[in-house]
N, C-alpha and C positions, 0 to 999 in steps of 0.2 A: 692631445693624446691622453693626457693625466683625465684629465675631465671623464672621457670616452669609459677610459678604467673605473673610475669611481662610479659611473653609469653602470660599466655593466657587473661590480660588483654587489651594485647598492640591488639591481636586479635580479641577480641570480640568490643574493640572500633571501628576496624575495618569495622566489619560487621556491626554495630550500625550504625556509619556516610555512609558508602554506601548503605545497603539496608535496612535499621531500623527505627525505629521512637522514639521519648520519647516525650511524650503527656503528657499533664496534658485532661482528660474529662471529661465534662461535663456533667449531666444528668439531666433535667428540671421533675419534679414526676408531676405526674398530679393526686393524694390523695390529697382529700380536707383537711385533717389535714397534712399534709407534703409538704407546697407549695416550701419550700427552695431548691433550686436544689444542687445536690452533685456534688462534685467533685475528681478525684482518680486519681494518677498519673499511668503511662503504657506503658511499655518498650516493643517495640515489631520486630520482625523480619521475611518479610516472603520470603516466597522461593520456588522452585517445585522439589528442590534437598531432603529435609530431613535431609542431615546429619550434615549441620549448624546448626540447629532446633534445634537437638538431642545432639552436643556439648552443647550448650549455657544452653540447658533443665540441663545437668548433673553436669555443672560447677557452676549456680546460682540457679537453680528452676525452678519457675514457671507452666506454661504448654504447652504443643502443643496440635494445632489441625490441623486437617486435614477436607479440603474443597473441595469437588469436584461440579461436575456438577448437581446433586441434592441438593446440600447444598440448605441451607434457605439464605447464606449469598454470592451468586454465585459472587456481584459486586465483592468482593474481588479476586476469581480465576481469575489467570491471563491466560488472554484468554480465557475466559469461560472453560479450561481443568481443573486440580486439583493444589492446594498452601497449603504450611505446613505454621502453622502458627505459633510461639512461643512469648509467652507473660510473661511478670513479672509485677505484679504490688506494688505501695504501697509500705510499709518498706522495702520490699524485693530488689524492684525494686532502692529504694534510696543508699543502703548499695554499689551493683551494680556499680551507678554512681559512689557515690567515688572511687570507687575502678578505674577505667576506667576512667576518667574526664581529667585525665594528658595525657592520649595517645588520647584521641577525637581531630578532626580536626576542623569537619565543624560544629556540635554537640556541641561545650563546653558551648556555651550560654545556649541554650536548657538543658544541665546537671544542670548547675549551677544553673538556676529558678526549673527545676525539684525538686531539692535536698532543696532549699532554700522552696518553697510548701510542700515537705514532711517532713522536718522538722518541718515546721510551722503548720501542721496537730497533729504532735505529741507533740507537746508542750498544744496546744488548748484544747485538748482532752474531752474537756463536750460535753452531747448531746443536750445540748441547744446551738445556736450559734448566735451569736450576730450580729448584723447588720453591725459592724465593722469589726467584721469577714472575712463575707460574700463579704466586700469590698476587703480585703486582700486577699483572695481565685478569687474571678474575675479577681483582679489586673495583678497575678501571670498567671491565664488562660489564658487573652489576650496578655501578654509577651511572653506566651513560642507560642502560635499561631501565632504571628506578625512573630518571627523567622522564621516561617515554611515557609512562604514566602517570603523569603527575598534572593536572591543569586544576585553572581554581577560578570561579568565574568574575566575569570583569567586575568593578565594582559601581558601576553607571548601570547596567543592567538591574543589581540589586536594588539598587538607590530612587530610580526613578518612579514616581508613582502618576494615578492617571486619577482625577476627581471625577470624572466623567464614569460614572455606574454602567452607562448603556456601551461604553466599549468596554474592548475585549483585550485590549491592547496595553503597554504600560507605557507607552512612546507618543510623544504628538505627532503629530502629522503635520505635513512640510505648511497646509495652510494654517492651523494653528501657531507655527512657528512664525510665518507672516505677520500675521493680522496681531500678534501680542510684541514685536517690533515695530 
């Protein structure tokens, strides 16, 4: 059973750093008694296969949906066709990261402020919130968003060179790799 876990944690981190997201978002109310904006953290995954969706749905939670060409939310269909989408949010979503945060690659930053915000949510816990608060909840929004954009490219990519003038390429190719072993 341990094994099976670590299986499908090392997997689902997987799918998390290559086609996932962990967001902390934001939501500005515009109620005149409720000018403080919210914030909720959001673990998501999306796909036009389903059956990652449908994993991830049964092994943590959360929800899926399903987007198509009518949807209200079309920017998200990829390619204007149809996108599953699976989300987790909030405590759910934190309990998640830990559990996954040791097998994350590109993600571990992103996990670590995710978990560090929703921890810090659940500590806070009045519905009055303090302007201190509200500094520590931003603090934490524009960290995990800084990362979002942030990539720097591999250094094997830069590194590698090709002698060969007549390709096009900067990589050998698998017979090259042969024939020089």
């Amino acid at each position: 059973m341990i094994k099976e876990n670590i299986r499908d944690y090392a997997y689902t981190a997987g799918c998390i750093d290559c086609d996932g997201w962990i967001s902390i978002k934001k939501v500005n109310t515009t109620r005149e008694k409720e000018k403080t904006p919210r914030y909720k953290l959001e673990v998501g995954l999306n796909g036009k296969d389903g059956r990652v969706q449908q994993f991830l749905y049964g092994k943590w939670g959360g929800s899926i949906q399903y987007l198509d060409r009518s949807s209200k939310d079309i920017g998200r269909a990829i390619n204007g066709t149809y996108i599953y989408v699976w989300k987790i949010n909030s405590l759910k979503a934190m309990e998640m990261l830990k559990k996954i945060q040791p097998y994350l690659r590109y993600k571990k930053d992103q996990a670590e402020i995710a978990i560090r915000f929703q921890g810090h949510l659940q500590k806070a816990g009045s519905p009055k919130i303090s302007k201190h608060e509200l500094e520590i909840r931003e603090n934490l929004y524009q960290e995990c968003k800084k990362l979002k954009s942030i990539y720097i490219k591999p250094h094997a990519a830069l590194e590698t060179k090709c002698n060969d003038s007549k390709k096009r390429c900067d990589s050998p190719t698998l017979q090259e790799l042969v024939t020089a072993n």
